[in-house]
N, C-alpha and C positions, 0 to 999 in steps of 0.2 A: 313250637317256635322255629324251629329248623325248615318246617313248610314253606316251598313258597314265600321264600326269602327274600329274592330281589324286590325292592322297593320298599321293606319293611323295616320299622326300627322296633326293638326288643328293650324293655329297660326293667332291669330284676334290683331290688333291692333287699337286702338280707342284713335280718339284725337278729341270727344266730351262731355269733361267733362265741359259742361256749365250750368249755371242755368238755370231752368223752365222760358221762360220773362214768362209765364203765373202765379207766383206764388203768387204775391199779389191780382190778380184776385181772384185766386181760393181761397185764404187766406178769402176776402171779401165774399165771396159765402159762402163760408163752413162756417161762423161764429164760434165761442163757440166750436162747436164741432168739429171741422176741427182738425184732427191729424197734426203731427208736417211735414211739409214739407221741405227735406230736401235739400242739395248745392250740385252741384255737379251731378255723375254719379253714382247710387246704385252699390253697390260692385256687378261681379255675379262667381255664382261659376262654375267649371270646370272639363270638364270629363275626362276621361284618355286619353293621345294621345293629349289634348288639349292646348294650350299658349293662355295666353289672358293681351296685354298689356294694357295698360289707361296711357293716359297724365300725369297724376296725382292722386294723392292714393283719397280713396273713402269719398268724403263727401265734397272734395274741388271742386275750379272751375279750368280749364284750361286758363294760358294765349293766346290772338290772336297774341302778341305780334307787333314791327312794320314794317317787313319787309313782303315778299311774303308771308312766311310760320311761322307757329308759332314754339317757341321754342322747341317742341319736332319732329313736324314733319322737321324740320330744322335739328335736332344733327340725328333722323333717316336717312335723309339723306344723312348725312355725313358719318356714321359710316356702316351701312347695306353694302354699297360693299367692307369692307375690307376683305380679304383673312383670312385663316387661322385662323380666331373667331367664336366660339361658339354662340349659339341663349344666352343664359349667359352672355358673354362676351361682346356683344354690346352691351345688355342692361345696363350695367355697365356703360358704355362710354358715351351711351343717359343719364343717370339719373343724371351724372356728369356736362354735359353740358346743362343741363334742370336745374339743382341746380344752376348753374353761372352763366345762363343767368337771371333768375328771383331773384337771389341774397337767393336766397333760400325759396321761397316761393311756387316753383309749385318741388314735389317730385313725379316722372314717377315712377309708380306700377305696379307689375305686379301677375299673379295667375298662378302659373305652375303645370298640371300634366303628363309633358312628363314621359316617361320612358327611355330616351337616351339623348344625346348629338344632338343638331341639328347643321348642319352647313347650310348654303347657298349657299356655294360654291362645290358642289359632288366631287372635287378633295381632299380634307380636312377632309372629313365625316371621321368619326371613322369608321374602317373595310372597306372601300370602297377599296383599294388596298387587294392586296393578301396578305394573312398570312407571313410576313416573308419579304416581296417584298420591296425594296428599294423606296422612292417618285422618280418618274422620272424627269429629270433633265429637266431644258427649263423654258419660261414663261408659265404663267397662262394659255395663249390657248392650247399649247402642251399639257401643265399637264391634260389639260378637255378632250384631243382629243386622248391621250394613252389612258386615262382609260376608254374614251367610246368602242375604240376599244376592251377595255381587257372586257368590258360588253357584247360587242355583241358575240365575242369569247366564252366565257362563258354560253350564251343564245343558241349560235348554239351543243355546246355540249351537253349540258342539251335536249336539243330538238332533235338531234340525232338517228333517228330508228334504227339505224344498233348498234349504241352506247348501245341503251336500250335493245335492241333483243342479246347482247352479255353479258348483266350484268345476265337477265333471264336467259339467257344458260346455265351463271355459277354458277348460285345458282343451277340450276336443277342438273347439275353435282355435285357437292359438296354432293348435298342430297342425291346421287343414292350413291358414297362415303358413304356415311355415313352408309347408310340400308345396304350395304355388311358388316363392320365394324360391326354393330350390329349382323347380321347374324351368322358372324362367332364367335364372342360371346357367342350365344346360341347355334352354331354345338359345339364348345370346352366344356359345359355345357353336353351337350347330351354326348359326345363321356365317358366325366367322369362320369354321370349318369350310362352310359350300361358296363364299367367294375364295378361299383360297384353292377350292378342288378347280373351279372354273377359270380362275384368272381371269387375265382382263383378256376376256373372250369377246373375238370381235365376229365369231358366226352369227346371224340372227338366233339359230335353234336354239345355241348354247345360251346365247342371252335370257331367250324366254325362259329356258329349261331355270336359269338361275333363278330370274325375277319371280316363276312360280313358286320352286323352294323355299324363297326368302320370302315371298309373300303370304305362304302358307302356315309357316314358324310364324310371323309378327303376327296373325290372325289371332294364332293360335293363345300368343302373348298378351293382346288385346281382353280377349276373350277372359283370360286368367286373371287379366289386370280387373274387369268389373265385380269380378266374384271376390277377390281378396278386398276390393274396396267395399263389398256388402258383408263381408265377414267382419272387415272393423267398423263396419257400422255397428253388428252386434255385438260385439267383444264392448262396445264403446260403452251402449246400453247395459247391458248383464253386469260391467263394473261399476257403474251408477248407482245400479238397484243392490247393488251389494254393498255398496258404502266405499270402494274402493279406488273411484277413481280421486276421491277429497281427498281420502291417505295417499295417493301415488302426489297429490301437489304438494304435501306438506314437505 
């Protein structure tokens, strides 16, 4: 349980809060100096990701009660298949029915450090359906059997080569967008730089000398300007075929 923790929840339930029978033994053994031995299940603590229930809180004993099952693992039973409850919320339901049946003497405990809602039932889970997505209509198997198909769905696009060799394409593209955009940037920079190295130069040579600089830069400008307008040509496409450019209107 301690493996490879991040991302995992842990949930222990224990309904052996019994006494030591060995306790007046060891009482006798240990004499005088024998520290105090306690009833009960030592409390233990919990790591992150972790649930850890007890029959009853720390220091007491669990009843056997008189039927198959004792009274917690009894109301456990009862309560763990219902739909649409939280790991919270049943425990709520057991502790109630653990308090009635013992008249109030066994109180079901528990140490929590989930960081989420847990459900039992993955149709129920918080976030399991799609942001926005309606609960699908039907019984409880329908509801398990949409949303495994909306998992697998989901799993196949994620996994997708063609899907992932289309997103690289389009960042590549974007970037090459980009370095033109920058480029031309710094030709605009330049072109204002070489009228002010010349001024308003009335040599002929110096004129040409300009006119060629300047004419050379906006070529050059030109030139960049038809390659980024065929780059968003393909950007325009590639987000089409991806479904992308409908979700950029919405």
């Amino acid at each position: 349980m301690e493996l490879e923790r991040e991302g995992k929840t842990n949930i222990v339930f224990l309904d052996a809060c019994r006494d030591n029978p060995f306790t007046e033994t060891l009482a006798r053994t240990m004499g005088t100096r024998a520290i105090s031995i306690g009833r009960g299940l030592a409390e233990v603590q919990t790591g992150v990701g972790t649930f850890i229930a007890y029959s009853t809180q720390p220091g007491n004993v669990a009843s056997d009660g008189s039927g198959r099952n004792s009274p917690f693992a009894a109301a456990l039973k009862r309560h763990l298949p219902e739909p649409a409850r939280n790991l919270t919320n049943i425990m709520i339901n057991v502790r109630k029915d653990v308090l009635d049946a013992t008249q109030g003497r066994q109180v079901p405990w528990d140490h929590s450090a989930l960081t989420e809602d847990f459900y039992f039932d993955l149709a129920f889970a918080t976030g399991s359906l799609p942001k926005g997505a309606a609960k699908p209509p039907g019984d409880e198997a329908e509801v398990m059997q949409r949303r495994l198909h909306q998992l697998e769905e989901e799993l196949k696009k994620k996994s997708d080569p063609q899907q992932t060799a289309n997103i690289v394409m389009l960042a590549q593209l974007k970037e090459r967008v980009r370095q033109y955009e920058e480029a031309n940037r710094q030709d605009q920079q330049r072109i204002f730089d070489t009228y002010r190295k010349y001024g308003a130069a009335s040599d002929p040579n110096a004129r040409n000398s300009l006119n060629r600089e300047v004419g050379d830069i906006s070529m050059q400008m030109a030139q960049r300007g038809q390659q980024q307008q065929a780059l968003q040509a393909q950007i325009a496409k590639l987000e089409a075929d991806m479904g992308l450019a409908s979700e950029a209107k919405k």
